[in-house]
C-alpha positions, 0 to 999 in steps of 0.5 A: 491470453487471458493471463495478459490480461489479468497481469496488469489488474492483479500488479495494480490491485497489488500496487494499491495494497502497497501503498495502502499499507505504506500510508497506514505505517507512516500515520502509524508512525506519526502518531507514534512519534508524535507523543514522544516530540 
């Protein structure tokens, strides 16, 4: 029962790790092209 309730935390945690990091690849980027234009 307690894994129900730990599923829904861990895929969140997990949710916001992804998009943490998909927001840091896009600055990234963006800094990166940014010069070059």
């Amino acid at each position: 029962m307690t894994s129900t309730n730990l599923e829904p935390s861990f895929f969140l945690s997990l949710a916001l790790i992804r998009l943490k990091g998909q927001s840091a690849l896009v600055s990234r980027a963006g800094n990166d092209s940014s010069p070059f234009e």
